[in-house]
N, C-alpha and C positions, 0 to 999 in steps of 0.2 A: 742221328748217330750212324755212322760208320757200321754195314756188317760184320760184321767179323771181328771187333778191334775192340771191343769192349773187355773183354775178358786181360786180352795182353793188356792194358790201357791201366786196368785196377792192378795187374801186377805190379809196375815199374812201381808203387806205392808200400810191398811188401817190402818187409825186412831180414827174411828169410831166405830168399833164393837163393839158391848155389850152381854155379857155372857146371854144365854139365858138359858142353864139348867148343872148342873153338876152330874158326876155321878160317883162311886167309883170303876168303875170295868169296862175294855173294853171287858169284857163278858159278860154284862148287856142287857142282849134284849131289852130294852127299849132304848139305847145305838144305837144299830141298827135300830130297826125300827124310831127313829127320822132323821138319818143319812139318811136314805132310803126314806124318807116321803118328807125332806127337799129337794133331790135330783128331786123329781120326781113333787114337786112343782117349780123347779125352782130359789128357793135359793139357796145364794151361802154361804157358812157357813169357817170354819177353825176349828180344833181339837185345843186342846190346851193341855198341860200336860200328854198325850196319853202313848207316849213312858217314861219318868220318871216313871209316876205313875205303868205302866208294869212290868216294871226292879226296884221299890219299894225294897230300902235293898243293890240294888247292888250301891246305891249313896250314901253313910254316911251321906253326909250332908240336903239328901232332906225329905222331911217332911213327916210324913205316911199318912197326911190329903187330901194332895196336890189332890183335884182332877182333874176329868177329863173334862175339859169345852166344850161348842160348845157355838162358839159366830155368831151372823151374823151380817148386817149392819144396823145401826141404824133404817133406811126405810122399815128393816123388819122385823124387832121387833115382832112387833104386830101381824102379819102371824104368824110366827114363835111359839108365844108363844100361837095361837091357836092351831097349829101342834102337840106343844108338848103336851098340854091341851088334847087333843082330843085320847091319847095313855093310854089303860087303861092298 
């Protein structure tokens, strides 16, 4: 098993999650440091759209809009969206 990837891994299986901010580019520092923030608070998050939006061009049929999500669980929403808040 993979460090780190266990916790996102059981996420993608919930059915709760809610998209808590999206962003057009996985070189977005802002990208990062919520990824980083989240981690070190203890939530547990999932990427969504990551690799598509990446490789943008090489899939004919996906969209160029398609961005890149970070969702977490419903219960933590609220943290979460002061996390992001809180990133200037």
């Amino acid at each position: 098993m993979i460090s780190g990837w266990n916790n996102k891994i059981k996420l993608t299986y919930m059915n709760n999650a809610v998209t808590i901010a999206t962003f057009t580019s996985n070189f977005d520092m802002k990208f990062f440091l919520f990824k980083e923030m989240l981690d070190e608070a203890g939530i547990k998050y999932m990427v969504v759209n990551e690799i598509t939006s990446t490789v943008d061009g090489v899939y004919a049929g996906s969209p160029s809009n398609m961005g890149i999500e970070i969702r977490v669980l419903e219960e933590n929403a609220d943290a979460a969206v002061e996390i992001y808040n809180s990133i200037k």
